[in-house]
ROLUMDO-818215 format. One record per residue: x, y, z of N, C-alpha, C in turn; residue number from 0. Coordinates in steps of 0.02 Angstrom, whole numbers. Example, Ala and Ser with C-alpha at 12.3 -4.5 7.8 and 13.67 -1.06 7.14 Angstrom:
REM residues 2
+--------+--------+--------+--------+--------+--------+--------+--------+--------+-----+
|    nxx |    nyy |    nzz |   caxx |   cayy |   cazz |    cxx |    cyy |    czz |   n |
+--------+--------+--------+--------+--------+--------+--------+--------+--------+-----+
|    660 |   -284 |    390 |    615 |   -225 |    390 |    660 |   -165 |    390 |   0 |
|    642 |   -112 |    354 |    684 |    -53 |    357 |    645 |      2 |    394 |   1 |
+--------+--------+--------+--------+--------+--------+--------+--------+--------+-----+
This chain:
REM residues 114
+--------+--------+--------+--------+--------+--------+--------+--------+--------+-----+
|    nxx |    nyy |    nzz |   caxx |   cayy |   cazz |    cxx |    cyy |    czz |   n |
+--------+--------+--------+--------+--------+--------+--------+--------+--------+-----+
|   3998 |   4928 |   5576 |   4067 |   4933 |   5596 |   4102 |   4994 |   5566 |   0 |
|   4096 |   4988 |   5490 |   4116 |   5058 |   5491 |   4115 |   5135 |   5494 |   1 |
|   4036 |   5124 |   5501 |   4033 |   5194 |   5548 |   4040 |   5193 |   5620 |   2 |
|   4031 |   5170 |   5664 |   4066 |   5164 |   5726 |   4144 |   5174 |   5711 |   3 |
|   4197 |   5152 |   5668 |   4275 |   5149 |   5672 |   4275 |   5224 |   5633 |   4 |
|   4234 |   5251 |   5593 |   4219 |   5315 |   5548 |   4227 |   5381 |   5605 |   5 |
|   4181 |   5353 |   5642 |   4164 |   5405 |   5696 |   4207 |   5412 |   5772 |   6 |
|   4241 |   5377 |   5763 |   4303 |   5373 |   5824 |   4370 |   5410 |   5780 |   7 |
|   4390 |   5391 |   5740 |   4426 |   5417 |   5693 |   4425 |   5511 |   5693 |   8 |
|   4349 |   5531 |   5671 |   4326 |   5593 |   5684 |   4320 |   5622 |   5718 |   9 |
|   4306 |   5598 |   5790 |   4299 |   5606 |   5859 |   4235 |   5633 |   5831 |  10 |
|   4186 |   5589 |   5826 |   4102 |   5616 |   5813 |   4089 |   5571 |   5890 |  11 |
|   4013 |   5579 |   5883 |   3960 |   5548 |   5946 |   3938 |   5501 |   5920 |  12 |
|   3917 |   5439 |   5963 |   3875 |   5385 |   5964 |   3840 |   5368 |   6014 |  13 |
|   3766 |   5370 |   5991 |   3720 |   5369 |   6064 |   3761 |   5410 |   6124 |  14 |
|   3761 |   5473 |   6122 |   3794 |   5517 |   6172 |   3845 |   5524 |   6193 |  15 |
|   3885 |   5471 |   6177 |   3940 |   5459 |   6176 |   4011 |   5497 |   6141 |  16 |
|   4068 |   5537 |   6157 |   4083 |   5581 |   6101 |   4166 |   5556 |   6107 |  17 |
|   4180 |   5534 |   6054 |   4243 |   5499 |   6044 |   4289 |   5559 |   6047 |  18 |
|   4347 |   5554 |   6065 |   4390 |   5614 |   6075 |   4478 |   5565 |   6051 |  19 |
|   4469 |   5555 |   5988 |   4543 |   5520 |   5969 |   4592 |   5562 |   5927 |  20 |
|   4658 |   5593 |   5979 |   4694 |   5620 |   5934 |   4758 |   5620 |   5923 |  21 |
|   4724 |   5621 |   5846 |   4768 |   5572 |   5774 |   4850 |   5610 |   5792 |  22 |
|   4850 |   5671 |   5788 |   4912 |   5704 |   5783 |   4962 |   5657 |   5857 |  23 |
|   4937 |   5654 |   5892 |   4980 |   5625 |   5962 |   4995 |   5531 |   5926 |  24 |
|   4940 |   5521 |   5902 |   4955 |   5460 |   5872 |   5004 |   5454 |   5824 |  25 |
|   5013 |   5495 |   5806 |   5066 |   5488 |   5751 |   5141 |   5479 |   5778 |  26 |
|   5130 |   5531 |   5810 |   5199 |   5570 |   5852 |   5217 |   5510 |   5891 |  27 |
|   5176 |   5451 |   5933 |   5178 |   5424 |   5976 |   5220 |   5347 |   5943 |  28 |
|   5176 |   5355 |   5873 |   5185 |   5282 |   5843 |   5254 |   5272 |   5780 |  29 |
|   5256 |   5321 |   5760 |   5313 |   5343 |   5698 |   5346 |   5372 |   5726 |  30 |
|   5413 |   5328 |   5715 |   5462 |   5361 |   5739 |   5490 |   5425 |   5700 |  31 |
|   5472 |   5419 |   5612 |   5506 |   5464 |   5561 |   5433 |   5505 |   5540 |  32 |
|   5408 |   5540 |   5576 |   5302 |   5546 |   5543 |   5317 |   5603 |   5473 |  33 |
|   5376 |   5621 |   5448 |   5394 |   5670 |   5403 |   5385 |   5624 |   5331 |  34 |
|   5415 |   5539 |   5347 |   5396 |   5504 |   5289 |   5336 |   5471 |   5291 |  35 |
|   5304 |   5484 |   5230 |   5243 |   5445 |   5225 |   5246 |   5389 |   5224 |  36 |
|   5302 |   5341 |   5185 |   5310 |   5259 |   5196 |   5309 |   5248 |   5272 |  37 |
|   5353 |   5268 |   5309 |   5356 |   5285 |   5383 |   5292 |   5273 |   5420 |  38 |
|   5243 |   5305 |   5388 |   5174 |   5327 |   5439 |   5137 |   5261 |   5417 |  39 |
|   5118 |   5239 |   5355 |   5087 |   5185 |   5331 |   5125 |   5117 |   5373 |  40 |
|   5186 |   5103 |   5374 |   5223 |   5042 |   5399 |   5199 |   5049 |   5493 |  41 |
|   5178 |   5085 |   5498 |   5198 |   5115 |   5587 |   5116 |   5077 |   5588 |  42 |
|   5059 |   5102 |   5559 |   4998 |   5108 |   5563 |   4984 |   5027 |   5551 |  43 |
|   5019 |   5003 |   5493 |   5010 |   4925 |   5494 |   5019 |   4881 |   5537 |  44 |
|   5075 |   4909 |   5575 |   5099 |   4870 |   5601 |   5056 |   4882 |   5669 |  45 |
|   5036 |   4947 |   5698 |   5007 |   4939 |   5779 |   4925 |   4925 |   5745 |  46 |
|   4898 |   4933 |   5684 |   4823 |   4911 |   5696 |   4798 |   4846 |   5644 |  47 |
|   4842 |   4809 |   5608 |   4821 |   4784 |   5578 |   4860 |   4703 |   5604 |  48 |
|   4815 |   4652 |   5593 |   4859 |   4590 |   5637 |   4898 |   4541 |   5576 |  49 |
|   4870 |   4556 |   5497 |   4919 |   4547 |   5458 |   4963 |   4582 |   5429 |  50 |
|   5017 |   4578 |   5369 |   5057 |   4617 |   5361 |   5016 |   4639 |   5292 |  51 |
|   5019 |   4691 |   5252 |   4981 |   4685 |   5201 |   5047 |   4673 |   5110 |  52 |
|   5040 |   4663 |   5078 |   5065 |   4658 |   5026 |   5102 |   4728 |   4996 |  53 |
|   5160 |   4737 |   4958 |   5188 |   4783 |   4951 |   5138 |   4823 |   4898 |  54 |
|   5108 |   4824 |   4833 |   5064 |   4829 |   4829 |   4998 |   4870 |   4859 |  55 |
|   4985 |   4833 |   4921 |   4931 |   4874 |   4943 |   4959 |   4923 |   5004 |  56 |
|   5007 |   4929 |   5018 |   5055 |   4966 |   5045 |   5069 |   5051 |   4997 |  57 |
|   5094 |   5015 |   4960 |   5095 |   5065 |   4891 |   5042 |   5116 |   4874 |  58 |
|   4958 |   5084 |   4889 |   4912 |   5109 |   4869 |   4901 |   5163 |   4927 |  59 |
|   4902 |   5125 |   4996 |   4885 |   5175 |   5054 |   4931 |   5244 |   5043 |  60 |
|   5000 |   5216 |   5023 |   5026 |   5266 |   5028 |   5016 |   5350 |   4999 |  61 |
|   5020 |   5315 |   4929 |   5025 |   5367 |   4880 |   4936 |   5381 |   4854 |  62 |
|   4889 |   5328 |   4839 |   4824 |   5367 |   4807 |   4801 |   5381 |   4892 |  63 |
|   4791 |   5351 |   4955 |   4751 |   5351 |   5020 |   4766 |   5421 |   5026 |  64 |
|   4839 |   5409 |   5063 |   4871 |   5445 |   5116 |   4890 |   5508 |   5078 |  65 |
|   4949 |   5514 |   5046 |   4950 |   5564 |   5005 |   4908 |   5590 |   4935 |  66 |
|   4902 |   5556 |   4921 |   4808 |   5585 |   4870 |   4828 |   5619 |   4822 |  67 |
|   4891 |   5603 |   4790 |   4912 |   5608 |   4753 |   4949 |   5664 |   4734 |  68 |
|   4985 |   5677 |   4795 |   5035 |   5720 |   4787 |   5104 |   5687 |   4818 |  69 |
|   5149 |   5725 |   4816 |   5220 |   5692 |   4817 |   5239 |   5690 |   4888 |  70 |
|   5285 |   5637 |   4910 |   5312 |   5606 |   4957 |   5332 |   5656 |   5006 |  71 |
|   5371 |   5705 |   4964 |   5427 |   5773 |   4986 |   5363 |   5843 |   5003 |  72 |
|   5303 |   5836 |   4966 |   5257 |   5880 |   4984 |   5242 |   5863 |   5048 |  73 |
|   5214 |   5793 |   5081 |   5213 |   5784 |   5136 |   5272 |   5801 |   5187 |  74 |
|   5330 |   5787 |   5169 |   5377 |   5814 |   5229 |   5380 |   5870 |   5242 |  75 |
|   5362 |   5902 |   5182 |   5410 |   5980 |   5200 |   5317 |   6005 |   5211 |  76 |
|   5258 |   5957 |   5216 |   5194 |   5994 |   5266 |   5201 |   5981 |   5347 |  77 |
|   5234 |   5932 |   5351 |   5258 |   5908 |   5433 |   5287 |   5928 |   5448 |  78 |
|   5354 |   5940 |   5408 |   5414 |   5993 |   5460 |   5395 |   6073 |   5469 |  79 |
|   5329 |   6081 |   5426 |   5315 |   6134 |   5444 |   5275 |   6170 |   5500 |  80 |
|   5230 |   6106 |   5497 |   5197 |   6096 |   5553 |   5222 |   6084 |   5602 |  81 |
|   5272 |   6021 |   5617 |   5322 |   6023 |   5666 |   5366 |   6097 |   5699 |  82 |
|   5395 |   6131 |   5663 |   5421 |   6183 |   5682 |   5367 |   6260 |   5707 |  83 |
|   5315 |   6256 |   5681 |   5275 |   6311 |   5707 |   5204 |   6270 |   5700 |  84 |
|   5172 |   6235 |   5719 |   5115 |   6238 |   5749 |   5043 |   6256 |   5739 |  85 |
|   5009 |   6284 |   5694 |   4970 |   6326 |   5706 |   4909 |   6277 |   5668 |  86 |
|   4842 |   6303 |   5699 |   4769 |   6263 |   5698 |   4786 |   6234 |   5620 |  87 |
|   4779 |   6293 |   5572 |   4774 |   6256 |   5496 |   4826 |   6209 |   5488 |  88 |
|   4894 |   6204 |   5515 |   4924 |   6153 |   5494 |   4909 |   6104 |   5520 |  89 |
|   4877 |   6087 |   5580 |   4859 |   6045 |   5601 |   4818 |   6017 |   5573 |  90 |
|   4747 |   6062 |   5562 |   4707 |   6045 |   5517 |   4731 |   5980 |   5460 |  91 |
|   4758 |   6010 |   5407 |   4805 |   5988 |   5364 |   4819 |   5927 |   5377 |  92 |
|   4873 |   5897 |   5436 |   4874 |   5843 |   5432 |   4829 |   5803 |   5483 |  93 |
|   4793 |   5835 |   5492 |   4749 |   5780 |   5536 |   4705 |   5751 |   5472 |  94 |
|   4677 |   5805 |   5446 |   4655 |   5773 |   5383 |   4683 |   5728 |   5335 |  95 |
|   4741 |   5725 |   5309 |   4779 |   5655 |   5299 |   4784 |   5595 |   5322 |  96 |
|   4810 |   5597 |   5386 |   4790 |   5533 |   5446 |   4721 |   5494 |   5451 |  97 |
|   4676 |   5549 |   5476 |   4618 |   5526 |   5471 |   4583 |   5477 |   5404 |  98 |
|   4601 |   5495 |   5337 |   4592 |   5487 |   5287 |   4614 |   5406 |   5272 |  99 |
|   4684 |   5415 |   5290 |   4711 |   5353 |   5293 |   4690 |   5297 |   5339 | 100 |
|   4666 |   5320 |   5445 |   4646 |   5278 |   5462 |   4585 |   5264 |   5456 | 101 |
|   4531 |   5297 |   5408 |   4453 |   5286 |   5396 |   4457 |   5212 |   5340 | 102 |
|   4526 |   5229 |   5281 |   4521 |   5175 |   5226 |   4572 |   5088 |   5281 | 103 |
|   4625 |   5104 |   5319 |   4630 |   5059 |   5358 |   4597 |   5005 |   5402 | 104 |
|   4550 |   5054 |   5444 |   4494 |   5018 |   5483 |   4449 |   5010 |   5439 | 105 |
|   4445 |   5004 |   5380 |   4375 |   4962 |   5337 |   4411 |   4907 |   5319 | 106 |
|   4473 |   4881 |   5311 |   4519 |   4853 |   5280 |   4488 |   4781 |   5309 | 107 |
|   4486 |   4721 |   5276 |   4489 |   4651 |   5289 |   4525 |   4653 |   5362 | 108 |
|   4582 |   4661 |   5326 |   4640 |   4641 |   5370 |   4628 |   4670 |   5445 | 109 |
|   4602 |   4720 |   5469 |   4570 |   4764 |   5537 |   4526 |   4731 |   5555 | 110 |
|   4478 |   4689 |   5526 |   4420 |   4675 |   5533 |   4425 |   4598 |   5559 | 111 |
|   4484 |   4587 |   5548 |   4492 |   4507 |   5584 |   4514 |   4497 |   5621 | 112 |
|   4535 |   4567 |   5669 |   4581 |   4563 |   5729 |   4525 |   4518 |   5772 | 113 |
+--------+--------+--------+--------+--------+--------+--------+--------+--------+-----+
């Protein structure tokens, strides 16, 4: 399971198959605020996970997952930058965040009992 949810995440191949999922439209689509990181974690719980998770483990996605241990305000001011001009590496950037976050999500109990 979790390499199959690993590899959709990545948009890798399975048995010929080549997943094409993208994270950046997901964000945009699902968060209404995607500049805050509490924002992106609450958005993500709520469309993939069928329980709610504990503040606590909320806490954890947020700050060691998602941001990786940098600050709240580092993330906004990487989105509004990205937001306002665009370009491959910033994208890069936060696709790699997202991804990060929905690889430790979809291993989660809580995903796994939908």
């Amino acid at each position: 399971r979790n390499d199959c949810t690993d590899r959709l995440v990545n948009n890798s191949s399975v048995s010929g198959i080549t997943f094409n999922f993208d994270v950046l439209t997901y964000v945009t689509t699902i968060v209404p605020t995607p500049g805050n990181a509490t924002s992106i974690v609450d958005a993500f719980v709520a469309d993939l996970l069928v329980f709610d998770l504990t503040t606590g483990q909320k806490n954890h996605l947020v700050n060691d997952v998602f941001l990786n241990g940098q600050t709240a305000q580092n993330w906004t001011t990487e989105w509004n930058d990205y937001a306002q001009n665009p370009t491959t590496t910033k994208a890069n950037n936060i696709r790699t965040r997202v991804r990060r976050l929905m690889r430790v999500m979809l291993r989660m109990a809580e995903f796994q009992l939908m």
